[in-house]
C-alpha positions in Angstrom: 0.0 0.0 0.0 1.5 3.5 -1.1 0.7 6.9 0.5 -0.2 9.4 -2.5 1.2 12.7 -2.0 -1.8 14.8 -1.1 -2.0 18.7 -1.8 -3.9 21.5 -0.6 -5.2 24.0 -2.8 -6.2 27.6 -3.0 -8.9 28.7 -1.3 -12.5 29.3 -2.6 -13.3 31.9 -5.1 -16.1 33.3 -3.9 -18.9 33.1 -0.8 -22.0 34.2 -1.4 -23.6 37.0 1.4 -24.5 35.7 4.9 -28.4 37.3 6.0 -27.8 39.3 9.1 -28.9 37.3 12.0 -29.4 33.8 10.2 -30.3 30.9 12.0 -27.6 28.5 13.4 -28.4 24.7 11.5 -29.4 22.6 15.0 -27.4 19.7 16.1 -28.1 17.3 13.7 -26.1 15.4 11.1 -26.0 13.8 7.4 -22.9 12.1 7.7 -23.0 10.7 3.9 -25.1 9.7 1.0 -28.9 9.3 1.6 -28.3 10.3 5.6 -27.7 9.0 8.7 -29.4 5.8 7.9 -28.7 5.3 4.5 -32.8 5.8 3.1 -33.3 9.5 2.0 -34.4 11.0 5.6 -34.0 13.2 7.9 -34.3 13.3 11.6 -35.4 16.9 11.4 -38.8 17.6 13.0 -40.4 21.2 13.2 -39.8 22.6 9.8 -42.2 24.6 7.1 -44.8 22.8 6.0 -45.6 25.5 3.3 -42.8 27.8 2.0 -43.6 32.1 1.2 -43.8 32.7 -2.6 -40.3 32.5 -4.1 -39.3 29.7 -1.3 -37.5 29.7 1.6 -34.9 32.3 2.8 -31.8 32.0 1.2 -29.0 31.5 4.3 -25.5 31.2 1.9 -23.8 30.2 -1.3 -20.3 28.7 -1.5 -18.9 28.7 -4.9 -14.8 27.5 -5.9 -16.3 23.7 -4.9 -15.8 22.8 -8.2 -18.0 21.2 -10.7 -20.2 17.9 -9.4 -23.0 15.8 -9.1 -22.0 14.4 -5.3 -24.7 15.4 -2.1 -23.4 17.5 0.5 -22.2 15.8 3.9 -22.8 17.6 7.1 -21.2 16.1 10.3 -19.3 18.0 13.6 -20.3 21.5 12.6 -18.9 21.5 9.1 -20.0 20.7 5.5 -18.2 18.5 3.5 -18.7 18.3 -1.0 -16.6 17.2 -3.3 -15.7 18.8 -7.0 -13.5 18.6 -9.8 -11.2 21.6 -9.9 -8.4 21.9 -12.4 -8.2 18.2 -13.4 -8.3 17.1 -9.6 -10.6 15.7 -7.3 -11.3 18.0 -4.5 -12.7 18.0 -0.7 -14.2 21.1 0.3 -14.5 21.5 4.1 -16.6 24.9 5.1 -18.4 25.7 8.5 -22.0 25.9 9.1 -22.4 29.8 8.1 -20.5 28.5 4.4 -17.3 30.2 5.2 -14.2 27.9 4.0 -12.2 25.6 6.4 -9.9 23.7 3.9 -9.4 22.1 0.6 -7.3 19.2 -0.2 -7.1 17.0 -3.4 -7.5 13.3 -3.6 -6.5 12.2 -6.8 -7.2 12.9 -10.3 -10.5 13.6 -11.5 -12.9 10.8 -13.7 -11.7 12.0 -17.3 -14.7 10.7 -18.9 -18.0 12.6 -19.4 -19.7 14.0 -18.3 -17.7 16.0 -16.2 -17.7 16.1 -12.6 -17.0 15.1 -9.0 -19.6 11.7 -8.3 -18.8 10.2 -5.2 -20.4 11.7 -1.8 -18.1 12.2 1.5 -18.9 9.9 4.3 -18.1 11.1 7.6 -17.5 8.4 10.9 -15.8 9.6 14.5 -13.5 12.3 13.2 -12.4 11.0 9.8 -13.9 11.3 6.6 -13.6 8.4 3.8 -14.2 8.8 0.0 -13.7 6.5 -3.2 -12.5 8.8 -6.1 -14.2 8.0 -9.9 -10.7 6.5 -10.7 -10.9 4.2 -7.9 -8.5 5.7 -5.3 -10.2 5.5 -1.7 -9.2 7.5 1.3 -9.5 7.7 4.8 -8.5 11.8 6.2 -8.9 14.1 9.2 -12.4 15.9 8.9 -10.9 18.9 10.9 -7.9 19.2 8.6 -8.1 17.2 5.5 -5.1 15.3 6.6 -4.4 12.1 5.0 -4.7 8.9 6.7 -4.3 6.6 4.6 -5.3 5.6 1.2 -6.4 1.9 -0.4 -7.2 1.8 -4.7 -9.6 -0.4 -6.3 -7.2 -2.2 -8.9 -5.6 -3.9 -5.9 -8.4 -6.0 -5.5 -8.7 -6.3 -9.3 -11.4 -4.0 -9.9 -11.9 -1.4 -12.9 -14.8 1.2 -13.0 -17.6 1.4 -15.9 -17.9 3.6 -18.5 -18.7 6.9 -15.8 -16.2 6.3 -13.5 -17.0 4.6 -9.8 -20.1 6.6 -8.1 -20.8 5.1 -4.8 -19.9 6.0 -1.3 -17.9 4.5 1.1 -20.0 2.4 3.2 -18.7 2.7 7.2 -20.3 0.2 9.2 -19.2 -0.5 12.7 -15.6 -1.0 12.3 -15.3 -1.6 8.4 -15.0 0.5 5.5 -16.8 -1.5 2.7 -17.1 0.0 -1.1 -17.3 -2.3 -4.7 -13.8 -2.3 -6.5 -15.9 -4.9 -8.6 -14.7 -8.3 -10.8 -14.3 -11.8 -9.0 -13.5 -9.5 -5.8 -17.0 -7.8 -5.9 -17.5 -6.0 -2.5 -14.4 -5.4 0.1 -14.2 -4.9 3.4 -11.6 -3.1 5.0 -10.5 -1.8 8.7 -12.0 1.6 8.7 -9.1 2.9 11.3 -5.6 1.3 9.1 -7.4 0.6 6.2 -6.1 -3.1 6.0 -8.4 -6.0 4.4 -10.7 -7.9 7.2 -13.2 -9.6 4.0 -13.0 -9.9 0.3 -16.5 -11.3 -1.0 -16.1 -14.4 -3.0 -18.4 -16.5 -5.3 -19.7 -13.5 -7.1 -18.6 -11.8 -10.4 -19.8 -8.5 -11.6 -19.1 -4.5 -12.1 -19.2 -2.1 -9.9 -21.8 0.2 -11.6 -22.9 3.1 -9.8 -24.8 2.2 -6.5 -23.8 2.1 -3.0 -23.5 -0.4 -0.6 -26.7 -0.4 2.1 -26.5 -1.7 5.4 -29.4 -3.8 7.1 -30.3 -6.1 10.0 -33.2 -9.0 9.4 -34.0 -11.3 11.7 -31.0 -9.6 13.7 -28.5 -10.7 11.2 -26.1 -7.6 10.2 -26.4 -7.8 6.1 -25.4 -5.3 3.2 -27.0 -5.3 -0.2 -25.9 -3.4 -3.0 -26.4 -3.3 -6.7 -24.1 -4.2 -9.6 -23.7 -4.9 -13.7 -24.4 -8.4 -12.7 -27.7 -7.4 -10.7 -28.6 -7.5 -7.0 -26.3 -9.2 -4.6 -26.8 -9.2 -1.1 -23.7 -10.2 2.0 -23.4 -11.4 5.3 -21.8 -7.8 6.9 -19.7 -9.4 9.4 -17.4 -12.1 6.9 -18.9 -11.0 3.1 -20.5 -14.6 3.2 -22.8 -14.1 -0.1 -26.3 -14.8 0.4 -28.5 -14.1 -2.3 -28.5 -12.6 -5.9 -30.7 -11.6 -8.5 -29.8 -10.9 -12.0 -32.8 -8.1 -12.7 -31.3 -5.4 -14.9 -27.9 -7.7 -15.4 -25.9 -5.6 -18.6 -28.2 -2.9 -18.2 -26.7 0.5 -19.7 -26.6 1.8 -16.4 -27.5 0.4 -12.9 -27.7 4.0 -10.6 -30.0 3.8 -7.9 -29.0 2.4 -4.3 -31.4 -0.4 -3.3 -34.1 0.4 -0.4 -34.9 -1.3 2.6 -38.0 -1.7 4.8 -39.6 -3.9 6.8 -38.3 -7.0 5.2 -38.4 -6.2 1.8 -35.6 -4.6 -0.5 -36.5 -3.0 -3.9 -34.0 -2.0 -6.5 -34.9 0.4 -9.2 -32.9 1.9 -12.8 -33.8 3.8 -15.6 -33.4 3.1 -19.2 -36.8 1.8 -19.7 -35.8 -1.2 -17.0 -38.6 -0.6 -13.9 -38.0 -1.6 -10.8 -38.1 -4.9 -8.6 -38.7 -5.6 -5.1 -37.5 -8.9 -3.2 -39.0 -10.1 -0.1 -36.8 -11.5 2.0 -36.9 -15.2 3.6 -35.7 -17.0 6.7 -32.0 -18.4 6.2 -30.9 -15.3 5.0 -32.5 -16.0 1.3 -35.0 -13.7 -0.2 -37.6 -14.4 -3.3 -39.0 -11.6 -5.9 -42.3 -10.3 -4.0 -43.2 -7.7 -7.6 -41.9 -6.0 -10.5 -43.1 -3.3 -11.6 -42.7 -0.6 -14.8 -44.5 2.4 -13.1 -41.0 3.3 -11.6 -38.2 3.6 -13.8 -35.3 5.6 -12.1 -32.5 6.8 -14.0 -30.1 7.9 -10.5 -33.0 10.3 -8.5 -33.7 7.8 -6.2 -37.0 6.8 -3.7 -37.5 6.9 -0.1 -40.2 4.0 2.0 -42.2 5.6 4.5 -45.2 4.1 6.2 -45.7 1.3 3.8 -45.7 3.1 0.4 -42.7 4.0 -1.7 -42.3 7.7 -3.1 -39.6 7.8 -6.1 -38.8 9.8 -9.5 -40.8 7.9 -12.3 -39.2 8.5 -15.8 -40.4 12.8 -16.0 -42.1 13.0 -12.8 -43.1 11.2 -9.3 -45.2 8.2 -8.2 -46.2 6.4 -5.0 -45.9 2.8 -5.2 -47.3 0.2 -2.6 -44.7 -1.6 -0.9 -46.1 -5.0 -0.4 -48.0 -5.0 -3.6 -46.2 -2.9 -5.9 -49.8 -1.5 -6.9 -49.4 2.2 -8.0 -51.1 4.8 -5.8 -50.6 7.9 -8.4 -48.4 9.7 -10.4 -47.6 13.3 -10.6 -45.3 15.8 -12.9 -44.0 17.6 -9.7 -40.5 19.4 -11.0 -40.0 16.9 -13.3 -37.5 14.3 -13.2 -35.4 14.6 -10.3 -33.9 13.8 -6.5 -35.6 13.4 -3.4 -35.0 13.1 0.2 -37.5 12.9 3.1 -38.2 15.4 6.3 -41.0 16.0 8.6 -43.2 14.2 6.7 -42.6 16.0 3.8 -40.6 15.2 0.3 -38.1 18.2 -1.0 -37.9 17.5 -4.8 -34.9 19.0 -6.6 -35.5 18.7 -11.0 -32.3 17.8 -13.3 -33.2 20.6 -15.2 -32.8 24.2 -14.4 -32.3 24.2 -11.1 -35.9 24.1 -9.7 -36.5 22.6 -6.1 -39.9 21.4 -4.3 -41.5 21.0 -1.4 -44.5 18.6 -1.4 -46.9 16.4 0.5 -45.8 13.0 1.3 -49.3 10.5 0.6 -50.6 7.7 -0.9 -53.4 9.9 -1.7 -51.5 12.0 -3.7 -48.8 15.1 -4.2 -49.2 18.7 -3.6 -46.7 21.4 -4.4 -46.1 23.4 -1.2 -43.5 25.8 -2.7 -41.1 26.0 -4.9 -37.6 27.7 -5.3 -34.3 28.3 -8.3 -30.9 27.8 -7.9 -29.0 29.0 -10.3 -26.1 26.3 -12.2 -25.5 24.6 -15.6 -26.1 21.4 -17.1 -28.1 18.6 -15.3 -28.2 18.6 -11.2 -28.1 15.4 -10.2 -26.7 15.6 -6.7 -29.1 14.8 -4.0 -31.4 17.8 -1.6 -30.0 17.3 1.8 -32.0 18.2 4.8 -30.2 18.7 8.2 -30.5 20.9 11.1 -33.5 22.7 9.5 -31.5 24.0 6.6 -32.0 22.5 3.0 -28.6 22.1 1.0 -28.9 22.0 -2.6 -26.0 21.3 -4.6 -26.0 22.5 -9.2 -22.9 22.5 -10.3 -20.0 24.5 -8.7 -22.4 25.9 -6.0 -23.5 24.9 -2.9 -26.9 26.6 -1.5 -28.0 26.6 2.0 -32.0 27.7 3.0 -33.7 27.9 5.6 -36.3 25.5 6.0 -38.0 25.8 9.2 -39.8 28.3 10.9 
């Protein structure tokens, strides 16, 4: 294992005003992709059901993050995004009022298109860990950016697909787990030295694009994820394979992180492909409970809550039963998008000009409760973050913080 030489970089190039008196974000964390536990939601409680005409009170933008699709991480009073900035992968540390803390590179940036940071921070006891689009994964100092040390996918035989790797690092207890893909599919290592504790075995396949998601049924620790090959699903503690299904094997593009709820898991991707859901069995086996072609999702992603599933379908939203798979509606909302879940609300953010949402959470149906621009170019396909009553939306090179509760 070599050390790369890791390099700080100029500061940011420019900070958006701070509002006179704004509201310090509460005590609450997002510590990586999809939130504290790894399904799209929030812990927030006590925020706007409705926003004022032209949406909620702008707080801050940081700009000089560089250009991306990844989420913003929040964790120990600071934010955490990642961006391509002069043909390098970049972490961008600020504080909670958007004010810069430090920058440090990690790598080359994914030369392929399109162009972009892809991989979301994830943040555990002090340290923060990310898998670059190249492959290079790290383990640093959240306070300083320091290295710690740093592990790359083509050890364990791995190569990316055709957009680079996209997931984020998976900590769970006292392992670091991410896909370098091939005959070594999922790895495990020690999240503190960064040495191998499992390699799973049995089990062939690309990385693709998804994350790894933790789980615990019938109190057995497991982590599913998805891959080129399909779903495959691991005991968490050895990498003991369990189960595997070959729904959207050789698709063109396998995005979405699979969701889990009350023993079921469902997987859905775009390109016309639809979405499956697996029910799973005693033994640690699971069996294919529905399929369905009323939610096709490209990378946007869905949240469960109270029984029904909530996800971007093709150009717009639907609600889905979870047991059933039996569609509840379908509505245009901003157009296709992200989502992430708070208070009972979802917070939609469009691929296309920047538009963001607030609406009703129901299997009864959606209602806009306000609406709000951010200003970028190109598609946004990093997911709304929600923490410490403040909504983080990330287009581009710029990161926006709002205001979101009264």
């Amino acid at each position: 294992m070599h050390m790369r030489t890791w390099v700080k970089v100029g500061l940011f190039g420019c900070l958006g005003g701070l509002l006179a008196g704004s509201p310090k974000a509460a005590d609450t964390e997002w510590p990586g992709f999809r939130g504290p536990n790894h399904d799209g939601k929030s812990p927030d409680t006590g925020l706007l059901k409705e926003w004022p005409a032209g949406g909620p009170a702008l707080l801050w933008k940081a700009e000089g993050i560089g250009s991306g699709f990844s989420s913003a991480a929040i964790s120990g009073g600071k934010i955490y995004v990642t961006g391509d900035v002069d043909g390098a992968m970049v972490i961008s540390a600020l504080d909670l009022d958007g004010k810069p803390q430090w920058q440090a590179k990690h790598g080359p940036a994914w030369g392929g298109g399109p162009t972009g940071a892809r991989n979301t921070v994830t943040l555990d006891a002090g340290n923060l860990y990310l898998l670059s689009g190249t492959g290079a994964l790290g383990c640093f100092d959240a306070a300083t950016g320091q290295p710690k040390w740093t592990r790359d996918a083509k050890e364990f035989g791995g190569s990316p697909g055709g957009w680079g790797y996209a997931e984020s690092v998976l900590v769970d207890g006292d392992l670091a787990v991410f896909k370098p893909g091939g005959p070594t599919c999922i790895v495990a290592l020690d999240k503190t030295t960064g040495k191998d504790v499992w390699r799973s075995q049995g089990y062939s396949a690309g990385p693709e694009y998804t994350s790894c998601l933790p789980f615990t049924f019938e109190q057995v620790p497991m982590i599913v994820t998805g891959t080129q090959a399909g779903l495959v699903c691991v005991r968490a503690k050895d990498g003991q394979m369990l189960w595997s299904d070959p729904f959207c094997a050789g698709n063109v593009a396998n995005c979405p992180t699979p969701a889990f709820s009350d023993g079921f898991i469902f997987w859905s991707n775009g390109y016309g492909k639809g979405g499956i859901c697996m029910k799973l069995e005693p033994g640690g086996t699971a069996k294919e409970a529905w399929r369905t072609s009323e939610l096709i999702c490209h990378h946007g992603g869905y949240v469960i809550e109270g029984g029904f599933i909530y996800g971007n379908h093709e150009g717009g939203w639907t609600c889905l039963d979870l047991r059933t798979g039996v569609k509840k509606w379908f509505d245009k909302g901003v157009g296709k998008g992200s989502l992430c879940w708070a208070d009972g609300m979802l917070y939609l953010f469009s691929e296309n000009g920047g538009e963001a949402a607030l609406a009703t959470c129901s299997p009864e149906g959606m209602l806009i409760k306000g609406r709000v621009k951010v200003e970028g170019k190109g598609p946004s396909w990093a997911h709304p973050v929600v923490s410490g009553g403040r909504l983080y939306l990330r287009y581009d090179t710029t990161l926006y913080c709002f205001n979101v509760k009264p």
